[in-house]
C-alpha positions in Angstrom: 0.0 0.0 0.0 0.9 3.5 -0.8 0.7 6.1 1.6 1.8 9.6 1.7 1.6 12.2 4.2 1.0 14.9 3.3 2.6 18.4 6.0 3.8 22.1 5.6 7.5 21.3 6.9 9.0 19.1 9.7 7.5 19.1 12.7 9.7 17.2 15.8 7.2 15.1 17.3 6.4 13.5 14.2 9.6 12.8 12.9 9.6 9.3 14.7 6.5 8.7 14.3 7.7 8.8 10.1 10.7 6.8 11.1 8.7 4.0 12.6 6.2 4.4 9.4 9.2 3.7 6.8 9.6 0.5 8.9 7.1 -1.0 8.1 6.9 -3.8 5.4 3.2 -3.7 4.4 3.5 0.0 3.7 5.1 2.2 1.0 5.8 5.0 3.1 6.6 8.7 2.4 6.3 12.3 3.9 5.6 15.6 1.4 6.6 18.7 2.8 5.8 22.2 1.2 9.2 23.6 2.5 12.1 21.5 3.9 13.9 24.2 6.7 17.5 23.9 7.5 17.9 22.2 11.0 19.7 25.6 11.6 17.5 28.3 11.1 15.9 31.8 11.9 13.0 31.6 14.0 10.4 34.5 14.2 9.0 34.0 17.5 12.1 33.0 19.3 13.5 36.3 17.1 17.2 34.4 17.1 18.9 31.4 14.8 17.7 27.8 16.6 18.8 24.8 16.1 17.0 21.5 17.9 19.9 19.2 17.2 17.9 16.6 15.7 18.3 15.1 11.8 14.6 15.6 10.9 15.3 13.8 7.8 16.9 10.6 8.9 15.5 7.2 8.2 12.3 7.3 6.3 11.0 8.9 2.7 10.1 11.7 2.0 9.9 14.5 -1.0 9.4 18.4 -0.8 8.7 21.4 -3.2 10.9 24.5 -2.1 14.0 24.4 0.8 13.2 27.9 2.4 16.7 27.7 4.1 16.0 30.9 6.0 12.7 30.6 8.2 9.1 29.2 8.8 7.7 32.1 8.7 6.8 32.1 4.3 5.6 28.4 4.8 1.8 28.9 5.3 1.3 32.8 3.9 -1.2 33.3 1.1 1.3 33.5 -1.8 3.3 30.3 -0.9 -0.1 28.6 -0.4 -1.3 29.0 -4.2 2.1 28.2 -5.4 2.3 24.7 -3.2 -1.1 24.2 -4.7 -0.2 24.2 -8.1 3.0 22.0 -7.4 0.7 19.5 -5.6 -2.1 19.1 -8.6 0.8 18.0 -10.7 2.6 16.0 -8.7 -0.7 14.0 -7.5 -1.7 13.4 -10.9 1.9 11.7 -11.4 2.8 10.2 -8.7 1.2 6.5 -7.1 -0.6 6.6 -4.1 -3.6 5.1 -2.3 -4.3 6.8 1.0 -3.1 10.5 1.8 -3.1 11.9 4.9 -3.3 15.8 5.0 -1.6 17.2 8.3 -4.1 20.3 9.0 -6.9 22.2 7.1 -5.0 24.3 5.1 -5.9 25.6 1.1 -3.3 23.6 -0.6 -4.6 20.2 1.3 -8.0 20.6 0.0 -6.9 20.8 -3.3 -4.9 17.7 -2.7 -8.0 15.8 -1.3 -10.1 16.6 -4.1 -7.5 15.1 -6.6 -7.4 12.3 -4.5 -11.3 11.7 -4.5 -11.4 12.2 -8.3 -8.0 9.7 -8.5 -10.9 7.6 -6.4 -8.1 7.3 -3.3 -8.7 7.3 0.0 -8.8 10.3 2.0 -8.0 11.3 5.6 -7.1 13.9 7.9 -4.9 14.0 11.0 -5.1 18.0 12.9 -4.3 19.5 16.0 -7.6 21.5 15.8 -9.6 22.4 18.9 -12.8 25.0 19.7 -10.9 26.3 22.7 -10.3 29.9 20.8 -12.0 33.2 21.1 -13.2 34.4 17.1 -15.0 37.0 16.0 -18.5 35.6 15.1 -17.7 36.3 11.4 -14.8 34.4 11.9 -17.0 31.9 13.3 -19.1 31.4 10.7 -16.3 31.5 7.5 -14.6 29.0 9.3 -17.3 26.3 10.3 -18.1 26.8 6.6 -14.9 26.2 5.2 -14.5 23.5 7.6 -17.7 21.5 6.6 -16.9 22.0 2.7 -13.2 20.5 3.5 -14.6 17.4 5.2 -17.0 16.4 2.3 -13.7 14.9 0.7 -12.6 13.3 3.7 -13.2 9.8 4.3 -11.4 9.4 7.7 -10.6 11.6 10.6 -7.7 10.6 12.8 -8.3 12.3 15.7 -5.6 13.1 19.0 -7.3 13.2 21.7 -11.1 14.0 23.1 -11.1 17.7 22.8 -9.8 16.5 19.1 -12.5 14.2 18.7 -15.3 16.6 19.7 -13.6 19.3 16.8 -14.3 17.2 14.1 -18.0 16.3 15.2 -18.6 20.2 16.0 -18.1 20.1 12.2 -20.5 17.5 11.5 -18.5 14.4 10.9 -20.4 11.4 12.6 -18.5 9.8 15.5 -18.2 6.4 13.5 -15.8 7.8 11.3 -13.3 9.2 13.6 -10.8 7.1 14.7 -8.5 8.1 18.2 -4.7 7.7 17.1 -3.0 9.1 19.7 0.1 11.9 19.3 3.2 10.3 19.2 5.8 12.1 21.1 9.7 12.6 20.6 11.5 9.9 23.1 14.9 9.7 24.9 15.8 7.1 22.3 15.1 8.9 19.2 17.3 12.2 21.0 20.2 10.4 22.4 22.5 8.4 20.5 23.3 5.8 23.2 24.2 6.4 27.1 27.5 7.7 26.7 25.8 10.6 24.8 22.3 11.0 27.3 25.2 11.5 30.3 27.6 13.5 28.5 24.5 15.9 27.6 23.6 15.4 31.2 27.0 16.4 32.7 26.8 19.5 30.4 23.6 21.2 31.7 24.8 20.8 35.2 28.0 22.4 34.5 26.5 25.4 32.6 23.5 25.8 35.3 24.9 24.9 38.8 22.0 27.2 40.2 19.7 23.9 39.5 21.9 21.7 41.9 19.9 20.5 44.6 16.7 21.7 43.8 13.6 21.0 43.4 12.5 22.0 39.5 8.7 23.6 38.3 9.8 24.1 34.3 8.1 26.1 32.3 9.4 25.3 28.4 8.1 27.3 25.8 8.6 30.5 24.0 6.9 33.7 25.8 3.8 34.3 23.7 0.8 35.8 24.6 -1.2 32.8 24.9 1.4 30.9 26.9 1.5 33.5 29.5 4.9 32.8 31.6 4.3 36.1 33.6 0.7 34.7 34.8 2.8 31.6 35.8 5.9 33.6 37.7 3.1 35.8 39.6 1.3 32.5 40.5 4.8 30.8 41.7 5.7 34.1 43.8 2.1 33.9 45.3 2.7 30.5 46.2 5.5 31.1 48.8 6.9 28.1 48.2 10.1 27.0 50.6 14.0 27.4 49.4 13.9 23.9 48.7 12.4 24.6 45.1 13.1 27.0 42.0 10.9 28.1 38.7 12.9 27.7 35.8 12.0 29.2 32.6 13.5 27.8 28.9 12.5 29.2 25.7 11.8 32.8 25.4 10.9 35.4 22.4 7.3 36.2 22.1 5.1 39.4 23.8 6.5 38.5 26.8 10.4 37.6 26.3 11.5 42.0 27.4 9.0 41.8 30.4 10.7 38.4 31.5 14.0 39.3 31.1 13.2 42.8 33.1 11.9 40.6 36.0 14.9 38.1 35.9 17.7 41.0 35.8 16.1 41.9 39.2 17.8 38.6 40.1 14.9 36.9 42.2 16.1 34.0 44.2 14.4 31.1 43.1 13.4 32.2 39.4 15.4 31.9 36.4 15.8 31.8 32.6 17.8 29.7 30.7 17.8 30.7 27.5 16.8 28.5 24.2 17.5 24.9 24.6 17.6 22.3 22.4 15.6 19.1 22.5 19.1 16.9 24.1 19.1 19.5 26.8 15.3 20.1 27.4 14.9 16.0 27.8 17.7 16.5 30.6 16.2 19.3 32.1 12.5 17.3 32.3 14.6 14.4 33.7 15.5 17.2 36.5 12.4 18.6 37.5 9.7 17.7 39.9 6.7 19.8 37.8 5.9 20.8 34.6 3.6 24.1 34.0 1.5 25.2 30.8 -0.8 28.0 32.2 -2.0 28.6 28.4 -4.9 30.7 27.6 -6.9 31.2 24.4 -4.8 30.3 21.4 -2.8 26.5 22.7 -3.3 23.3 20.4 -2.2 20.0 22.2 0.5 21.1 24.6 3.6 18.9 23.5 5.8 19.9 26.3 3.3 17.9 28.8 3.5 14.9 26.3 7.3 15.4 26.6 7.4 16.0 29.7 5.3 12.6 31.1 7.7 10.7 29.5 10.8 11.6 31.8 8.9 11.2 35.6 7.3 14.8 36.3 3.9 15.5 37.8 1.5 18.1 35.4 0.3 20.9 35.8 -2.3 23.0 32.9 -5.0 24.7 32.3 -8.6 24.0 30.7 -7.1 25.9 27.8 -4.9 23.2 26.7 -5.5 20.4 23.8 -4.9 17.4 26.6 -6.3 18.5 29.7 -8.7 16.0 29.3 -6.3 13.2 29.5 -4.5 14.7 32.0 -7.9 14.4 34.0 -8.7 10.8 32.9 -5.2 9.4 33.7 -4.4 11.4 36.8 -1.2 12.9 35.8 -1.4 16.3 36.9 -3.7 18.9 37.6 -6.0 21.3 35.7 -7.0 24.7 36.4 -9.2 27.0 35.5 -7.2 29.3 33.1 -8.9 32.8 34.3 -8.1 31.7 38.0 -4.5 32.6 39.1 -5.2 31.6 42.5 -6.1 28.3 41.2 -2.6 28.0 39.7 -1.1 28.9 43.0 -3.0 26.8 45.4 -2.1 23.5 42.7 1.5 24.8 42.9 1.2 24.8 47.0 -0.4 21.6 47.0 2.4 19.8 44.6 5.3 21.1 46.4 4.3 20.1 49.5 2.5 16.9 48.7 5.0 14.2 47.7 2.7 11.5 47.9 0.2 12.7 45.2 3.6 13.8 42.8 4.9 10.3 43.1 1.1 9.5 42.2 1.1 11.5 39.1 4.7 10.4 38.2 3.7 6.5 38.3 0.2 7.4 36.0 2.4 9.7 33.4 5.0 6.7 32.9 2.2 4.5 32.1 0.6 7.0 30.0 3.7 7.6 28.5 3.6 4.2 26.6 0.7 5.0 24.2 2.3 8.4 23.2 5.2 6.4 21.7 5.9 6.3 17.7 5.9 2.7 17.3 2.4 2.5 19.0 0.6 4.9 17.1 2.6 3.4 13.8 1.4 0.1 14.6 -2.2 1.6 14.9 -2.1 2.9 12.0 -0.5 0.0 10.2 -3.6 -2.1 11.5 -6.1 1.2 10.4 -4.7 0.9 6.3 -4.9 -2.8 6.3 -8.5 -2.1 7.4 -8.9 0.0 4.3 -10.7 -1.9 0.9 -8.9 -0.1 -1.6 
């Protein structure tokens, strides 16, 4: 079978999840991309060159159209949309395939799913797509429209999760035809070579931060956008009074709030501090350090990757009702949730983790059992068993 998946440029937790795809032996696999980015490149939001220290192309198929070598940011704009389009109609109509999967709802992937239905292929869609945002009601009503139209070529929805789930249904796909494939997560096996490399990585971040020796961690990872809102989290921590024993640390940065964090942190408080950018060998070491791991999101968050991360190396949760999986932070007891207009809410969870070891030891067993079906070989095999399911 023939399957292409179809995304607007590499994405890190799906990179596995491709390399466990190219595996395996009842599948032609292979990944199109719009843009393929340099691994070192200039990222808007962070406003600075990153690089994540990963081979995003390593061990599995794939194609792409342009190699934007400078940023992300001329992926998805208007212009570049109509020009992927028009690469896509010809390549579709010359290439074999049987199933595509369209990563998101995006003008060039509807053009691709109606080739496929007129090519009579199978169609389906895999998105990180929630009703958590606040839209004008215009907005609102372009968008459910535009939706609906999209799904009439769709045969299959994979969905992530429940909020996920619920999306696709607000937009009147039938429950029948969505099927719950999990979202596979980068692992400490796909970022470190072997041990020699995991302790060497480990060695390094203790020599560079020797403030996080003998401490108890909260981490905040992310950049400093609006919608993340790492000052609503520092306010919440200083509010918490928490004792000397434990430190906020914040990695990431740019964003609306990267000036107004760095203001705070030149004040040098005591127990809070900022990092800087790390890359994905360092920020697996750094959730292997900490206790707690905070996404006080608002308006705006998909799925919340970091937590997915995150439950994989030991930590308690904690998020709010704003982010993709609180759900299944609920339903597996890995953390808590809060209500994301309620600071006080945040602090009194960040009072109650620090001082209740019991119930963090309780979350930390539930998140390394939840961890296993957030792994790339799981959600491969399920959908290995979904295609084989397919009557093409």
């Amino acid at each position: 079978m023939n399957f292409l998946f179809l995304c607007t440029h590499q994405i890190q937790n799906l990179i596995p999840l491709f390399v466990e795809l190219d595996k395996k032996k009842d599948i032609n696999f292979k990944t199109l991309y719009w843009d393929k980015i340099d691994e070192e490149h200039f990222d808007p939001l962070f406003n600075q060159k990153i690089n994540f220290n990963i081979d995003s192309f390593k061990n599995y198929n794939y194609e792409y159209f342009y190699n934007n070598k400078k940023n992300t940011k001329d992926t998805t704009k208007i212009s570049n949309q109509f020009l992927v389009s028009f690469k896509l109609i010809k390549y579709l109509f010359n290439k074999k395939f049987d199933v595509i999967l369209v990563y998101g709802y995006y003008f060039p992937h509807l053009i691709a799913l109606i080739i496929a239905k007129l090519l009579r292929k199978k169609t389906v869609i895999r998105s990180v797509s929630y009703n958590l945002g606040k839209r004008h009601y215009i907005k609102k009503i372009l968008r459910n429209h535009y939706y609906r139209f999209v799904n009439l070529f769709i045969d299959d929805f994979w969905a992530i999760g429940e909020l996920n789930t619920n999306f696709f249904i607000n937009f009147g796909v039938k429950k029948e035809r969505i099927k719950r494939i999990p979202s596979s997560q980068i692992n400490k096996q796909f970022v470190f070579k072997n041990d020699e490399d995991f302790n060497i990585s480990k060695k390094n971040i203790i020599e560079k931060h020797p403030q996080l020796k003998n401490k108890k961690i909260i981490l905040y990872p992310g950049k400093f956008l609006k919608k993340k809102r790492p000052m609503f989290l520092i306010e919440s921590f200083i509010d918490a009074n928490v004792n000397d024993d434990w430190i906020l640390v914040l990695v990431g940065g740019g964003g609306y709030y990267h000036n107004q964090v760095l203001e705070f942190i030149n004040k040098k408080p005591k127990n809070i501090f900022y990092l800087g950018f790390k890359d994905l060998k360092e920020i697996s070491i750094l959730y292997m350090f900490s206790e707690i791991v905070v996404l006080p999101s608002d308006y705006g968050e998909t799925n919340g990757n970091v937590l997915l991360e995150a439950s994989q190396y030991n930590c308690s949760l904690i998020a709010s009702n704003r982010v993709g999986i609180h759900p299944e932070i609920i339903t597996n007891q890995t953390g808590l949730v809060f209500e994301a207009s309620r600071k006080d809410e945040l602090t009194k969870q960040i009072q109650l983790l620090t001082d209740d070891k019991i119930l963090r030891e309780k979350f930390k067993e539930n998140n390394l059992k939840f961890s296993k079906i957030i792994q790339p070989k799981y959600a491969a095999d399920k959908i290995t068993q979904i295609l084989k399911n397919y009557e093409l």
